[in-house]
C-alpha positions as CSV (number, residue, x, y, z in Angstrom):
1,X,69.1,107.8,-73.7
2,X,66.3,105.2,-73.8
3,X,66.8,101.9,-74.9
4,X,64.3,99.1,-75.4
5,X,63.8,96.3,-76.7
6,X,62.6,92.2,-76.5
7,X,63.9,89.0,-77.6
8,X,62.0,85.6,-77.5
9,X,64.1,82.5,-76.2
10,X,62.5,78.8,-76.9
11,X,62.8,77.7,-73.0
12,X,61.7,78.0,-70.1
13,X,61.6,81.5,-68.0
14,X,63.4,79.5,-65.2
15,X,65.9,78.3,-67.5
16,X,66.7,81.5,-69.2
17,X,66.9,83.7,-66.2
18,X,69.6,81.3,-64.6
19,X,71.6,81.4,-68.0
20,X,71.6,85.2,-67.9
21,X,73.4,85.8,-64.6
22,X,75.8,82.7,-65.5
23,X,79.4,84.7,-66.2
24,X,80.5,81.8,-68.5
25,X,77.3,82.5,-70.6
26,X,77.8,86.4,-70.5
27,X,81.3,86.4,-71.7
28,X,80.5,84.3,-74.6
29,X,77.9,86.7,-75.5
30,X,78.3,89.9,-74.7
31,X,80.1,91.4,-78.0
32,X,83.9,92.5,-77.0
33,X,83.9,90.7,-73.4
34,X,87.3,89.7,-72.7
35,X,86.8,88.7,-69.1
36,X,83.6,88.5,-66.8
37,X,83.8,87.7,-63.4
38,X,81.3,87.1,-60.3
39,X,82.7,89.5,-57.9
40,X,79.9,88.9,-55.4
41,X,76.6,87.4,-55.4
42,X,75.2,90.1,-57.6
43,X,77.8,91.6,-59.1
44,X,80.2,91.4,-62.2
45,X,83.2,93.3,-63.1
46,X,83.6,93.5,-66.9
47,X,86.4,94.1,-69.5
48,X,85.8,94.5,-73.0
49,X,87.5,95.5,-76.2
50,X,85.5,96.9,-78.5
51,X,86.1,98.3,-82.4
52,X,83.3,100.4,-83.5
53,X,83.7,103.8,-84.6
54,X,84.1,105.9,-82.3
55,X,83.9,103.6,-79.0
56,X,86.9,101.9,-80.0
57,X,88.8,101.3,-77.3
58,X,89.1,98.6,-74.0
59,X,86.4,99.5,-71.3
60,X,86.2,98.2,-67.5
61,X,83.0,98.3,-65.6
62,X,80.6,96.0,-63.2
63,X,76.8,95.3,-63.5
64,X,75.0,94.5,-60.4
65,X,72.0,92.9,-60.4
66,X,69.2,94.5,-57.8
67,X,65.5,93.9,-57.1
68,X,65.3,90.1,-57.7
69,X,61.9,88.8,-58.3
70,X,62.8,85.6,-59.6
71,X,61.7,84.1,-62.4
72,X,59.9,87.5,-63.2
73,X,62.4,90.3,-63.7
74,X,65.3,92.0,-61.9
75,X,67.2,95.4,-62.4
76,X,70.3,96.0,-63.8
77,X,72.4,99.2,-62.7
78,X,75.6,99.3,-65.4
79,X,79.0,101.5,-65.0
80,X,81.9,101.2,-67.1
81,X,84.6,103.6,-68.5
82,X,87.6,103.7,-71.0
83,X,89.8,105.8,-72.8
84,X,86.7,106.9,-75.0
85,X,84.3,108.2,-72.1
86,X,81.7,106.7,-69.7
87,X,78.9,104.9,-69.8
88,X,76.4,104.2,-66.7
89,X,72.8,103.6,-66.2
90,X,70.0,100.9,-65.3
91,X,67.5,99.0,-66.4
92,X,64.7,96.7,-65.9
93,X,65.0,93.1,-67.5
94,X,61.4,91.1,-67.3
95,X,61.0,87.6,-68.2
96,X,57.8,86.6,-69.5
97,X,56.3,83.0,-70.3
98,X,54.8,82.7,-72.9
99,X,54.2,78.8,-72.3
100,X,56.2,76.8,-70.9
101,X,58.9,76.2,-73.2
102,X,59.1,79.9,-74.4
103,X,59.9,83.1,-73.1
104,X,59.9,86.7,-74.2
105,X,62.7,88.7,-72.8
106,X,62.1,92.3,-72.5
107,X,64.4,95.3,-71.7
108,X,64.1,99.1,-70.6
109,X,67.2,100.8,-70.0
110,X,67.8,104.6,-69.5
111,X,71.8,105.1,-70.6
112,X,74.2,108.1,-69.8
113,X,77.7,108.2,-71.9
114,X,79.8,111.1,-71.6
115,X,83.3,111.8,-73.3
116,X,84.1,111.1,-76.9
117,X,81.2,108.4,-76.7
118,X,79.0,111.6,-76.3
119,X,80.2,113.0,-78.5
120,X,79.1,111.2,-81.8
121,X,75.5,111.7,-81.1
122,X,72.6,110.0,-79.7
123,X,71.4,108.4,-83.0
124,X,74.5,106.7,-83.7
125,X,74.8,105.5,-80.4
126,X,71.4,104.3,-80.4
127,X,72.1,102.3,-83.9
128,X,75.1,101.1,-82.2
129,X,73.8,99.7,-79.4
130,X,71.2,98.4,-81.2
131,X,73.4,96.1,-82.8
132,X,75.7,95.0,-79.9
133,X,72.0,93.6,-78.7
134,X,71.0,92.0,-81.3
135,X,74.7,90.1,-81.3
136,X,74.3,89.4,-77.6
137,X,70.9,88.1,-77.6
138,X,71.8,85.9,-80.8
139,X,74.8,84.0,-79.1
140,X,72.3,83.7,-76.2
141,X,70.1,81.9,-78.1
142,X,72.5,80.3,-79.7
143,X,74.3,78.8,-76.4
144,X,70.7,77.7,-75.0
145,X,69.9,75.7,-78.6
146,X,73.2,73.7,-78.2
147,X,72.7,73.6,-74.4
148,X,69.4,71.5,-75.0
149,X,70.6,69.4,-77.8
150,X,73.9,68.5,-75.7
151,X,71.1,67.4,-72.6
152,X,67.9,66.1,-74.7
153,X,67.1,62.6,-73.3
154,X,68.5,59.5,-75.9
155,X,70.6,62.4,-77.6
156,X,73.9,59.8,-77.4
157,X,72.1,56.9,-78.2
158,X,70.8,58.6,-81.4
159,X,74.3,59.4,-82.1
160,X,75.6,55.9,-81.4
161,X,72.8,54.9,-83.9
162,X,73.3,57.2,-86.7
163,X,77.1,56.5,-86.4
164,X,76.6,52.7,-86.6
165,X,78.2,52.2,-83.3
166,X,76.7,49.7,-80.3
167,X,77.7,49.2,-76.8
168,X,80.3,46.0,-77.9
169,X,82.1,48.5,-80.5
């Protein structure tokens, strides 16, 4: 199964490629992840718990990250299992700059499932997926917005002034 897809992040291609291989980043985002941890330099072992139709169920698995060609793109190879089947595949992530401050994230992934996941069809699978990467990519952008707010220059002292509070008080 093919999956595909692009996403466009208001920072850098630097910055965004670093938040993607952070664990801390990943387990906020990534839809059911209990636990994420860096296992090695480039690679993560994975538990989730997921609740959708028929891939209900807790999965393990790692991703390792191959082919570095940093900032530009890397490849993903993805295995994880559970009581509902398999899944295992890899993929191409590419980050693109679209200027400085903005970058269009892009994705080509060839999947295999097997099991009961199999079993519900391709389509619904593909909708599924589809929707655990739009989640994922959302929180993503979502935990690099707050990330620059927190570290914008002045961004306390703007506070400080809009609470009515001074150095003496």
């Amino acid at each position: 199964m093919k999956i595909k897809n692009y996403y466009e992040f208001q920072v850098s291609r630097e910055e965004l490629w670093y938040h993607f291989l952070t664990p801390e980043a990943l387990r906020a985002s990534i839809p059911g992840c209990k636990k994420i941890d860096l296992i090695d330099e480039n690679t993560y072992k994975a538990e989730l718990s997921l609740g959708i139709a028929a891939i209900k169920g807790n999965y393990t698995g790692t991703v390792q990250i191959t082919d570095k060609m940093f900032p530009h793109q890397y490849k993903m190879v993805v295995e994880g299992n559970g009581a509902s089947g398999f899944v295992s595949g890899e993929g191409l992530i590419e980050f693109e700059a679209k200027n400085p401050t903005a970058t269009v994230l892009r994705y080509d992934f060839d999947i295999m499932v097997g099991g009961k996941i199999a079993a519900i069809g391709q389509r619904m699978i593909g909708g599924i997926s589809k929707i655990m990467a739009e989640q994922f990519f959302k929180e993503m952008d979502k935990q690099l917005k707050l990330k620059r707010a927190e570290y914008q220059p002045g961004f306390f002292e703007k506070l400080k002034r809009i609470m009515g509070k001074t150095d003496e008080t």
